[in-house]
N, C-alpha and C positions, 0 to 999 in steps of 0.2 A: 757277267755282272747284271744281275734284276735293274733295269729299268725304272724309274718313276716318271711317266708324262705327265705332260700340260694339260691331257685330256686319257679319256677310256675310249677302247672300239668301242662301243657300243653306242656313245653320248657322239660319235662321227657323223657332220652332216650331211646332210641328204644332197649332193650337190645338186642332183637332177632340179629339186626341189626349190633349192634356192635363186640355181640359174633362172628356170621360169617366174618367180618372184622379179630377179633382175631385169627380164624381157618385158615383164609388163612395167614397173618402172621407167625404163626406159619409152615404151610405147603411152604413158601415163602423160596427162598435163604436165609444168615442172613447177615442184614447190617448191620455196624457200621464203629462207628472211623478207618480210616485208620490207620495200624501202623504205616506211615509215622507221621500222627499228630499227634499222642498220643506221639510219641515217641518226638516230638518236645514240645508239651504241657510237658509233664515230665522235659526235661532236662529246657526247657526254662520259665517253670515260675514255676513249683515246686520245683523243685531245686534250683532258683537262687532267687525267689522273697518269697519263701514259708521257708525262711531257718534255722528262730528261731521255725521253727513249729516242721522241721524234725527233730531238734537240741534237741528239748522239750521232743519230742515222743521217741526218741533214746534213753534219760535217762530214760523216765518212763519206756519205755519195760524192764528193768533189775527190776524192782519190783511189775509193773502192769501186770497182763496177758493179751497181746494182748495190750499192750502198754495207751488201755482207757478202762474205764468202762462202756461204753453203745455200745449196736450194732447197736446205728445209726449214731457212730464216725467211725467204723469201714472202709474206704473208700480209695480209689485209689488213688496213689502209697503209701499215708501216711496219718493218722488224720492230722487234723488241728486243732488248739490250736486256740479256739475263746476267745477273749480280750474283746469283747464290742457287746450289743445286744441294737436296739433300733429300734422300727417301723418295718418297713418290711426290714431291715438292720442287716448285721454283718459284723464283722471287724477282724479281726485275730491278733496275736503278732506281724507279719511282719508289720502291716497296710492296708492289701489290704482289701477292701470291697466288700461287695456281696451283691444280693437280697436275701431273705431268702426264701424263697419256703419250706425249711424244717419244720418251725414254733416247734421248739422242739418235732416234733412228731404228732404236730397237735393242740394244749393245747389253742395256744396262736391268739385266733382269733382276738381279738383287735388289736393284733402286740404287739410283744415282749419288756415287760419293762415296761407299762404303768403309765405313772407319777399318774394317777389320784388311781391307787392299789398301786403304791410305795409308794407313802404320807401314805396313810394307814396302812402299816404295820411300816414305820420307826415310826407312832405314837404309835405302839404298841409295838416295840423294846424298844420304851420308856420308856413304864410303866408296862406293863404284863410280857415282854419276850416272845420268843417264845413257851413256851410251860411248865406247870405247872402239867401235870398230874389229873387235877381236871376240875369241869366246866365252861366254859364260854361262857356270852349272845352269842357267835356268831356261837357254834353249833347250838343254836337255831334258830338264823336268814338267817344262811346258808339253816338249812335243809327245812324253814319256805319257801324259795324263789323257792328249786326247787321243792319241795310241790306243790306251786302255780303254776309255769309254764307249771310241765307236769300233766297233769290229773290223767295218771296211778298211780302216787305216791301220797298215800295217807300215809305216814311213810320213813323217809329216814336214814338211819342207816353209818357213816362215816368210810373207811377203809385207808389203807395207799395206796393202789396200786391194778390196775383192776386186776392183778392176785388174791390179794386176795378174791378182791369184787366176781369171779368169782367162788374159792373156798366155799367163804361164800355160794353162790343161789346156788351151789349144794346141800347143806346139809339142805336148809332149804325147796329145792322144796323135796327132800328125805322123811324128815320128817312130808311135808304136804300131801303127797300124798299115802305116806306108797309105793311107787315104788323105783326101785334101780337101772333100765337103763338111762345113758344118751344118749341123739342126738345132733350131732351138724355139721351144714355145712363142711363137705369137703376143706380141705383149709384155713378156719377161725382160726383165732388168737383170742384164749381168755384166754391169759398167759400163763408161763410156768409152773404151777403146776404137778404133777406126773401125775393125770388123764386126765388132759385139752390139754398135752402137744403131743395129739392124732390128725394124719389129718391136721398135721399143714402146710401152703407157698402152696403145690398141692391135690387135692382132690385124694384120693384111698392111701395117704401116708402112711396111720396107724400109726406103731410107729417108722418108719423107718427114723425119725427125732428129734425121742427123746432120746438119747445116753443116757445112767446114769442109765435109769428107765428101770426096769422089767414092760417085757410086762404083766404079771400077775396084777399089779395096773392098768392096763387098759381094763382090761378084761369087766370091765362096761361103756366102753365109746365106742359110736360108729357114725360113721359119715355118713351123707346122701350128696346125691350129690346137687352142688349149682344150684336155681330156677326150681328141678324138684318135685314138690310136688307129682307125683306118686313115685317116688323114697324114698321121707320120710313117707308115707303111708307103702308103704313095710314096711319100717325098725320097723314103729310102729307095723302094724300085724306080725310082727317077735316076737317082744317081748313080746307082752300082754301077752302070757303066759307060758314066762319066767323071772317073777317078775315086768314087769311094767316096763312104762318109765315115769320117774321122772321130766324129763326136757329137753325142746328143744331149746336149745340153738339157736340165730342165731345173726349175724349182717347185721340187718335189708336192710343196700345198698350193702351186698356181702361182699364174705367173702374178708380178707385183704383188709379194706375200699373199696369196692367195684372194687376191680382187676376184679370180675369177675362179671360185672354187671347183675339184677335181675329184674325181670316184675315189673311193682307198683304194682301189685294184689297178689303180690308171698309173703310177707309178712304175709298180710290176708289170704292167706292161709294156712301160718303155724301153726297162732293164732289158728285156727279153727280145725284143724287137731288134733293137741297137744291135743283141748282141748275134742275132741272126741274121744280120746283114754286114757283121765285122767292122762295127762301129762301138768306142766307149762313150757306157753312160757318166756323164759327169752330174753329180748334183749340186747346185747350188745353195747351198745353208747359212749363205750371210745373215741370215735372220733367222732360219728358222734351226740352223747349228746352237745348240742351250740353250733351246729356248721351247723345243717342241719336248725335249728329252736330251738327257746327257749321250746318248749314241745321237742324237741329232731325229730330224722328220724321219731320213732313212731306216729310223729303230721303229720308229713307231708304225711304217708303210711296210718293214720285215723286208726291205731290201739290201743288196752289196751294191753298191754302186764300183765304178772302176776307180773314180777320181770324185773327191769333196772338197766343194770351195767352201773357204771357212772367212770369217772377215769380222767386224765389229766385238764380238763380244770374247774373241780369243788374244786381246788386249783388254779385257778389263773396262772397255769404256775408256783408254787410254789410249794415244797417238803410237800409229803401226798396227794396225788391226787389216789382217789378213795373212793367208796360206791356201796351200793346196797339201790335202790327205789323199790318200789313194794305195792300193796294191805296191808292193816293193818289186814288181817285174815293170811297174811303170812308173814308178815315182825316181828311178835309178836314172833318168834319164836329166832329172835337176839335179846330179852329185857336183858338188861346188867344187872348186877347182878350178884353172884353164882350159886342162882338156878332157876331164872327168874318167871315165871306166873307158877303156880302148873299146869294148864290144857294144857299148852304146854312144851315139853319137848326143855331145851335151844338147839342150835344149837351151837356147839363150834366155837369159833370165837373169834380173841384177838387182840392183836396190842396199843401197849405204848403210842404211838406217832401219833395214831389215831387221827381225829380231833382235832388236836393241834392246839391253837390261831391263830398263823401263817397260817395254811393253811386254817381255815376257815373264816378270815380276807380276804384271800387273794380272797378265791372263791367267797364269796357273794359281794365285791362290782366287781369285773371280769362281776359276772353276771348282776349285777345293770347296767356297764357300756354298755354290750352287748345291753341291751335292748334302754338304755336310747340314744343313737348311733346309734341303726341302724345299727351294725356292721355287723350280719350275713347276711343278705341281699345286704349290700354294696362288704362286704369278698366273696359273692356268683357271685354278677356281674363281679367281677374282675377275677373270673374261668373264667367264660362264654369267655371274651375278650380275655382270655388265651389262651383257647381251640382251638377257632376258630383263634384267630392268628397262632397257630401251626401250623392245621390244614393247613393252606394256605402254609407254608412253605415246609409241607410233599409233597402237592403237587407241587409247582415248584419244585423239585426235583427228583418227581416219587420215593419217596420211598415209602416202603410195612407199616410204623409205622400207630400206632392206638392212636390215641387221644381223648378222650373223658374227662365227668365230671360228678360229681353230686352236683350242686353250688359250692363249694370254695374244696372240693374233687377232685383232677385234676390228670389223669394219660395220661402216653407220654410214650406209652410201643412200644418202639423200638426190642423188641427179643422174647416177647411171651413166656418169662420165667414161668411166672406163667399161661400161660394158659394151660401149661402142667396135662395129668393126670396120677394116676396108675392103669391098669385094672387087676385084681388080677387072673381076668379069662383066661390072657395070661400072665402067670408067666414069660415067655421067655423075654419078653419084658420089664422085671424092667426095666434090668440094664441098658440098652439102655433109655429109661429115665430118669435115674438118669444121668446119663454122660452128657447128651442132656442138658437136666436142668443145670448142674456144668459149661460147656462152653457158654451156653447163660450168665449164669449171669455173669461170667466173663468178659462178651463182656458189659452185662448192669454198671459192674462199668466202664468199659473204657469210656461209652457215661456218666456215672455219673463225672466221671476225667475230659475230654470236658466241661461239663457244667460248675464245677468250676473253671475252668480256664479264661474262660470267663466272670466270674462275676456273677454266680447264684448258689445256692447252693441246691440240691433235697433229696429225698428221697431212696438211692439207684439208682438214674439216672433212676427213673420209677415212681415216687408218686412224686405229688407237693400239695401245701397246700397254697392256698392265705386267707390274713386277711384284717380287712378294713382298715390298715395302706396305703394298695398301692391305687394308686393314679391313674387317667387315663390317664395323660401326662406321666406316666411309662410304657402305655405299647410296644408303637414303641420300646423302648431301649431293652426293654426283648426280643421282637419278631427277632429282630437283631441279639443279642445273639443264640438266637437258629438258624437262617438262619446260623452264622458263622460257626457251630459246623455241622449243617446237608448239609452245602454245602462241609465238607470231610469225607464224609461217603461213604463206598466202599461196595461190595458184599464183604462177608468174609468167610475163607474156615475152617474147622475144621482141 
């Protein structure tokens, strides 16, 4: 099947390039919001314009923790209490509107809401219901479509959430391989599971971000540094013979959708590594599965991976968004059942409300609509416009910010938060990055607070996300926005 990316080889960035950008950044003064602005954006339109939001979130803090239930509500001075999703649009309780750059996470490349998936599920509220517990044609046709689309999957198995899917390919590369080390990029996000919840936001973190969990459930997860393939070659002749590594986990444009951008060839060499040490690669495409390309990043990088974690947008932007794709000599080991195929030992794996009507309604025509559209290559052009409008704006200003993209992937990293590392080899020097780290990001929600105040809404004021909802007479008015926000931006002191 021809392909359409979010991008061309050729428009591929320079990651060398970009990295060194990020280092001086990082080594840079740190700018942002002035307090005089923030402290006016605060009092003058969250406060005064923002005020059934605060009113909202005041009440749930006395019985939600942390007042919402997801950490991408979590945001400066206060959530907001969203009323209304539509296109590349939100709206809030107050009425004030925004562009959405957030796209719930990434899920909703069409643009959030799509009449042509909402018809389709209210016609199944009609007759199925959401969710029955038994089978329906659209497990089949869901896992039928991304079957088709990505080559590597020849078996698709439905979970409720990329943590688990990521749970699930631990235990089954485990079991295919008879090894019991995992690898996994430095910094990547591949949920919060007890063992996954390893190396997570900076590479060298270890477990110094997973509160709750004994570091002893981690004792088998270990992380390599991001785009150095002598560095995961280590880690593998480390372990060969101390049990084997099982799986090398990676997401494919860098870890935390691509914060820290990676070679095109770096990919392909993790395939090859892994698999010359008798370990499976697993990719991770909760984000970047339909959204870099209908085969996923892996089409685009010209890789097989063994196993593909799939999540968000294989529901539609609807509830139960996640799975594992992979080879049918390893995806046999999830065969449902009690005691599954006698010659393969099952892989424990569960979930109620796993492919539930609803969400597999939801996915397969999301994905019909992707292709049938031309979404991800139009969602990709509108980074592109993105970027380099920024970009133009960074510089009339002479600031130190880094902008870049990987089609509709779009980061605007004003603090160098995450290009932070921990070298273990100078212990002296945690804490001092950890502090370093705790006041940058602080500075990144004040530039995330800026944003929304102005009319756009991001990802921690650091990750943006465009879909083919936006339009290219939008982008003057966004570019504007950002000029407004980075013409009061100061050198800022610790």
């Amino acid at each position: 099947m021809e392909d359409n990316f979010a991008l061309k080889r050729e428009n591929y960035l320079d990651a060398e390039a970009v990295t060194k950008k990020l280092d001086e950044l990082k080594a840079a003064p740190l700018y942002s919001i002035s307090p005089e602005a923030l402290a006016e954006y605060e009092n003058e339109y969250f406060e005064k314009k923002c005020a059934k939001s605060k009113e909202m979130v005041d009440m749930a803090g006395a019985i939600i923790p942390g007042a919402v239930q997801h950490n991408l509500a979590f945001n400066h001075p206060f959530p907001l209490a969203i009323d209304k999703a539509e296109g590349c649009k939100l709206w809030d309780v107050d009425g004030n509107e925004y562009y959405d750059f957030l796209q719930a996470g990434g899920p909703t490349v069409l643009g959030s809401n799509p009449p042509e998936v909402r018809e389709k599920i209210i016609e199944l509220l009609n007759t199925c219901g959401p969710s029955t517990g038994l089978f329906h044609e659209y497990e089949y046709k869901l896992a039928k479509k991304i079957c088709d689309s990505v080559p590597s999957v020849q078996m698709f198995r439905m979970l409720t959430s990329g943590t688990e899917s990521c749970m699930g390919a631990i235990r089954i590369a485990r079991l295919a391989t008879g090894h019991k080390h995992i690898l996994k990029m430095g910094g990547a996000y591949h949920g919060w599971s007890d063992q996954m919840a390893y190396g997570i936001r900076i590479p060298g973190s270890k477990w110094t971000q997973a509160k709750g969990v004994p570091m002893s459930v981690m004792a088998m997860t270990h992380e390599f540094f991001p785009n150095d393939l002598n560095d995961l070659e280590r880690q593998l002749k480390k372990y060969k013979l101390q049990g084997g590594t099982a799986a090398v986990f990676i997401e494919p444009i860098g870890p935390e959708s691509g914060t820290r951008p990676v070679d095109y060839d770096f990919p392909k060499g993790c395939l090859e590594l892994a698999h010359k040490y008798g370990a499976l690669l697993v990719c991770d495409e909760v984000v970047s599965g339909f959204r870099i390309g209908m085969s996923g990043a892996q089409g685009f990088y010209g890789i097989n991976p063994d196993l593909t974690i799939f999540g968000k947008v294989v529901a539609g932007g609807y509830p139960g968004a996640g799975g594992i794709g992979g080879k049918a000599e390893y995806m046999k080991y999830l065969s449902a059942g009690i005691s599954g195929e006698a010659k393969h030992p099952k892989a424990l794996v569960g979930g109620t409300l796993a492919a539930a009507p609803i969400s597999c309604v939801a996915g397969y025509h999301m994905l019909c609509q992707l292709e049938e559209q031309h979404a991800i290559p139009r969602a990709g052009r509108f980074g592109d416009r993105l970027i380099e409008g920024v970009n133009k704006v960074i510089d009339k200003y002479g600031l130190p910010f880094v902008a870049f993209n990987v089609g509709s992937v779009c980061h605007v990293d004003t603090t160098g938060t995450m290009h932070f590392a921990i070298d273990w080899s100078k212990p002296w020097t945690i804490p001092s990055v950890l502090n370093e780290t705790s006041f940058r990001k602080a500075e990144m929600e004040h530039i995330g607070a800026a944003y929304t105040a102005e009319g756009f809404i991001t990802l921690a004021g650091n990750r943006l996300y465009t879909s083919a909802a936006y339009e290219d007479a939008m982008i003057d008015e966004v570019i504007e926005k950002f000029d407004r926000v980075f013409s009061n931006c100061v050198e800022i002191s610790e």
